[in-house]
N, C-alpha and C positions, 0 to 999 in steps of 0.2 A: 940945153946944156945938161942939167938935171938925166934928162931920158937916154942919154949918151952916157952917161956917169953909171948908171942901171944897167944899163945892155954890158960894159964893162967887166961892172961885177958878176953877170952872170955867163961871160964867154970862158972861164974856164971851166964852167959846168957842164957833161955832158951834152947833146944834145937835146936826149929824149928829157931830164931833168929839168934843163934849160925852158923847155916849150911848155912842160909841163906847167910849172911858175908863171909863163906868162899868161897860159889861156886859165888859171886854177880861176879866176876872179871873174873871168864869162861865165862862167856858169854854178860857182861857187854861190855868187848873191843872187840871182836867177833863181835857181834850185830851191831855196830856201823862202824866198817870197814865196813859190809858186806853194810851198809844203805848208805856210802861216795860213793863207788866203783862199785857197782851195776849198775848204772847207764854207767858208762864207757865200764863194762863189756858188757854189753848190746849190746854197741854201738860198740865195736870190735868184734863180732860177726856177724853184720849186721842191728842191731834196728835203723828205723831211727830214727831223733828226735822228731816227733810227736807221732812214737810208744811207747817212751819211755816214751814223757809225758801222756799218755791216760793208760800206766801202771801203773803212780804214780797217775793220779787221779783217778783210779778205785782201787788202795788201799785204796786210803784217803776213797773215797764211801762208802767200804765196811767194812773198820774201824770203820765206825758210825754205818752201820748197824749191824757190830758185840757186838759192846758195846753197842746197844739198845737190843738186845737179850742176852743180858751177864745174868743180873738178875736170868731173870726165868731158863735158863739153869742150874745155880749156884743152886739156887731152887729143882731143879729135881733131879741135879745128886749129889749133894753137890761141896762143895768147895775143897776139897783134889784131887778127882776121877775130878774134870772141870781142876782144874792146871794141873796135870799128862797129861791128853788127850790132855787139849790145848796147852800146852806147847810141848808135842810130835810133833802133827801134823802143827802148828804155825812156830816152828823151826829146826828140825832135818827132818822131810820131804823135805818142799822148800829148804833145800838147798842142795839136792840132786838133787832136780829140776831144781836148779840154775846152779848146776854144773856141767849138762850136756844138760842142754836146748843151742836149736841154732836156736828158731823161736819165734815169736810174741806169738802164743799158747802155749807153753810150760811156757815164761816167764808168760803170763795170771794167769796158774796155780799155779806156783809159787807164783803170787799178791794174787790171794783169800786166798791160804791154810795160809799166811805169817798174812793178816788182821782179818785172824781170831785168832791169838794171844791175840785181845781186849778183846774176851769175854773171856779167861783165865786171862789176866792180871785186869779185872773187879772183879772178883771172888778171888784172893789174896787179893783184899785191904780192 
């Protein structure tokens, strides 16, 4: 009943709005575990703590470099075809990488594929 009363309130919203709302909480609390924990994980594996931080600032780096090239990408491919791709390759990639990486390089991987989420999340807003 409840979940019927929900879908309600949100049927006069758009559609892409609509979707947006429902799926924001898969990956919303997901995302954010993965960003607290990651770090830990790292480090029971074997990263030490300088590896760990030259991973987080080599995402932060490349975070900027990806949200400076967001634009024109957006540009080229459009905004639908940039979110699909960079939202693919951003999240459901690296964390396969995550998932079974057990060295500095692999987690490396993981940081660039993971920072190029900017230029998809530039291209949504």
């Amino acid at each position: 009943m409840a979940r019927g009363l929900q879908l309600q309130a949100l049927a006069g919203l758009p559609r892409n709005a609509r979707n947006a709302i429902l799926m924001e909480p898969l990956w919303g609390v997901f995302g954010v575990v993965v960003l607290y924990y990651a770090p830990l994980y790292m480090s029971s594996v074997g990263l030490s703590s300088p590896q760990i931080g030259l991973l987080g600032s080599m995402t932060l780096a490349l975070s900027f470099l990806f949200q400076a090239v967001a634009a024109p990408i957006t540009n080229r491919v459009g905004r639908k075809r940039t979110t699909l791709i960079g939202d693919l390759i951003s999240w459901t990639v690296p964390m396969f990488v995550w998932a079974f990486a057990h060295s500095f390089a692999a987690f490396a991987l993981a940081a660039v594929l993971a920072a190029s989420g900017r230029a998809s999340s530039a291209s949504s807003t």
